[in-house]
C-alpha positions, 0 to 999 in steps of 0.5 A: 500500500505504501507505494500508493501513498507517497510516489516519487513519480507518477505518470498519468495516462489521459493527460489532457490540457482540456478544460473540465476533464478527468485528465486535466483535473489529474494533473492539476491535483498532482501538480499542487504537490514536488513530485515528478508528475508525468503526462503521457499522451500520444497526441501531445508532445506537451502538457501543462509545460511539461513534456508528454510522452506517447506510452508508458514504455516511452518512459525512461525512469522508474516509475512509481505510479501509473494513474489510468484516465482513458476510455476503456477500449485502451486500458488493457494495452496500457495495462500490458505496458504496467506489467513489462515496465514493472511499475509500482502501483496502478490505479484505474479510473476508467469505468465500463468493467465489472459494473456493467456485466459479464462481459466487463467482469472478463475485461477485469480478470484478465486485467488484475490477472496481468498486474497479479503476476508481476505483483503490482497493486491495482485500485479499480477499476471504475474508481475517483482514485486515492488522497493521501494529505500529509504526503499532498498527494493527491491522485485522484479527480476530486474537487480539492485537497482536504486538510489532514488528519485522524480519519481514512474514509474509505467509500464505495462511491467516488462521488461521496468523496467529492463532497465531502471533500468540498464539505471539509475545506469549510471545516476543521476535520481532516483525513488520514486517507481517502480512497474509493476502491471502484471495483476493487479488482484488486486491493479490496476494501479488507485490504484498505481497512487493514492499512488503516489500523496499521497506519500511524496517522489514521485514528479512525476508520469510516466507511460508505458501503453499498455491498460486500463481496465476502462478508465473512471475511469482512466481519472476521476483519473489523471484529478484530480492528483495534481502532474504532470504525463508523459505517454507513448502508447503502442500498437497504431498500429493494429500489436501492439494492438494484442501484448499488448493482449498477453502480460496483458490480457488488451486492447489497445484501440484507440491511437488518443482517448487515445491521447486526454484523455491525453490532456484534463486530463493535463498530458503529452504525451511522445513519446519515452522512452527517453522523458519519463524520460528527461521530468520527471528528469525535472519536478522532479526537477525544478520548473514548469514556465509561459511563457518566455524562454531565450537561451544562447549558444556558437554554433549557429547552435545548438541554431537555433536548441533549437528554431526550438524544442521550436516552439510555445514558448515564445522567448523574445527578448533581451531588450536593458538593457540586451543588454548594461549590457552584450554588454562590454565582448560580442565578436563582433560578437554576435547575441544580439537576443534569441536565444543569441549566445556568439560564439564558443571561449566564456570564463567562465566569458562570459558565466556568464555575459550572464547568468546574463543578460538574468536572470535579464530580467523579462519576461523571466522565464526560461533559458537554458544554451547550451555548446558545447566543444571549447578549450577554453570552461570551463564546470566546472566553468561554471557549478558553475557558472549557480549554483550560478546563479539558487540560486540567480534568483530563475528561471527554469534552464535546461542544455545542455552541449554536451558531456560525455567526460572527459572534461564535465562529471564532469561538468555535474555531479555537475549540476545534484547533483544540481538538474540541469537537463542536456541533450546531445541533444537539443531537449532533453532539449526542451522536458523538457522545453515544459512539466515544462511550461505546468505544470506551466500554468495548475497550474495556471488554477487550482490555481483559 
């Protein structure tokens, strides 16, 4: 796999000047990084300033990786080219193979059959490519490079990673890797999620499924994943399945049975693209807890909120100590309960005490922070604040200060360079809570 991460030379096939094409989008995307990036087509001498070569072969170097963009009546002689210059890794982009029928299934065997016996690694066919942000590789046609960090999402739709590229360059989480194993024809989504927990900067694993090829193989693996994995289904309804059929090649399977294999495995079920990422943002960055969360908020309808989403979780209530160490700057009429609501005109410093209190407790391992905007509110002391707080107590902290405004955002930011994983929504920050305890007490089990 490491050869796919961090290529001294890349040669792409399909290399094109043309406006709004997966071969210009290439080479644009690889050229944003120092690396010997070569164009090969025969009907340019040069590309972008560089000179273009009309085959692989023509080549003189070694070359590391050989990025395919053509349509697919010419893959299979470059493919043949790969395999006589021995090169280090493949990705096929092209599409036309094994999601179209038997006949493409045959056109994919002999193609992975040709890279197999030179022992070259294929990604593809049909694929977006791979990103690799620490490296600044990136070969593949997305729309942009994201930022990196503790995340490797591995997706069976290509498309699903533009977006959530695109999504990212706004936001503060970053990638490990991504990767969209296309056909998988050869290294197969197995393959991608052992990398991932063998790789340093990879924290968590997401994945987007439509099917599986060998779910046993599949279940035995991420059974037996140290780092914790967040899954969303596609395909579980009957129109879905036959979608999912055209789009890989793969089958969908039973939704309930994947479901439950999820389960049993320890990984974690998402329901929507946005709990795939809140819940992986936290994991990669706060520590998983057992048992015991604390609410601080100043508006009691989104703190019943925050309760009614953490149904099922341990609540403690406050003890009497918490109470009397905070009772001196609390308003009169604050709940002293958990949900703790320090009403709507709660002052930084009010904040903090509470804060403080609630963190001393020691049957509470988790806390998560509410702010919705009041005029007297002040969301960047307060974000300062919950920093320093986190440092001291050493506790799971999750935000949810409400509001993009100019009046939060840099709040919100210096939380998020802190590593403190922030949600407009409650049940975005619920989410986060629910998935880093289940993560803690599967830890546990399996530290015996």
């Amino acid at each position: 796999m490491k050869v796919f991460f961090n290529p001294k030379t890349v040669a792409v096939v399909g290399a094109t000047e043309r406006e709004k094409s997966v071969g210009r989008g290439l080479m644009e995307n690889l050229l944003t990084d120092e690396r010997n990036i070569i164009p090969v087509n025969p009907n340019h001498e040069n590309i972008l300033g560089m000179k273009a070569y009309p085959s692989i072969s023509s080549i003189p170097e070694k070359i590391d990786l050989v990025v395919i963009a053509i349509p697919k009546n010419g893959v299979l002689e470059v493919v043949k080219s790969c395999a006589e210059k021995e090169v280090g890794g493949v990705i096929l982009i092209s599409a036309g193979f094994g999601e179209t029928g038997p006949d493409g299934k045959r056109e994919e065997e002999e193609i992975k059959d040709i890279l197999n016996q030179k022992n070259i690694p294929l990604i593809g066919p049909n694929c977006l490519g791979i990103v690799r942000p620490s490296t600044g590789l990136n070969a593949s046609f997305a729309p942009g490079t994201p930022k990196a960090g503790g995340v490797a999402f591995i997706s069976q739709s290509g498309a699903l990673i533009d977006s959530v590229i695109d999504n990212s360059l706004d936001e503060n989480y970053g990638f490990s890797f991504l990767v969209s194993p296309g056909n998988a024809a050869g290294l197969s989504l197995v393959d991608y999620i052992n990398w991932a927990n063998e790789d340093e900067e990879t924290k968590v694993i997401a994945l987007y499924i439509e099917g599986l090829g060998d779910g046993r193989e599949f279940y035995e693996t991420i059974k037996n994943i140290e780092k914790p994995i967040v899954v969303i289904k596609g395909g579980k309804s009957e129109i879905s399945q036959k979608a999912v059929s055209s789009h890989t090649g793969s089958l969908a399977g039973e939704a309930e049975v994947f479901s439950a294999m999820l389960k049993q495995a320890g990984a974690i079920e998402a329901s929507s693209i946005g709990e795939l990422f809140n819940v992986s943002k936290a994991l990669s960055w706060q520590k998983p807890f057992k048992g015991g969360i604390g609410i601080v908020t100043n508006g009691g309808g989104v703190g019943v909120l925050m309760a009614d989403y953490l149904e099922g979780e341990s609540l403690p209530e406050m003890e009497k100590e918490t109470l009397s160490f905070m009772e001196e700057l609390m308003h009169p009429g604050y709940s002293a309960s958990n949900p703790l609501d320090i009403v709507g005109d709660a002052s930084a410093e009010r904040y903090e005490v509470a804060v403080e209190g609630v963190l001393r407790q020691n049957n509470i391992n988790a806390l998560v922070v509410i702010q919705t905007l009041q005029i007297m509110t002040e969301p960047e002391k307060n974000a300062k604040m919950l920093i320093e707080a986190q440092e001291k107590h050493g506790k799971t902290v999750v935000a949810c200060f409400m509001g993009k405004g100019e009046k939060t955002k840099n709040a919100i930011a210096l939380l998020e360079r802190n590593r403190i994983p922030n949600y407009q929504d409650p049940l975005g920050a619920s989410q986060a809570l629910k998935s880093l305890n289940l993560i803690g007490k599967k830890n546990e089990k399996n530290s015996f």
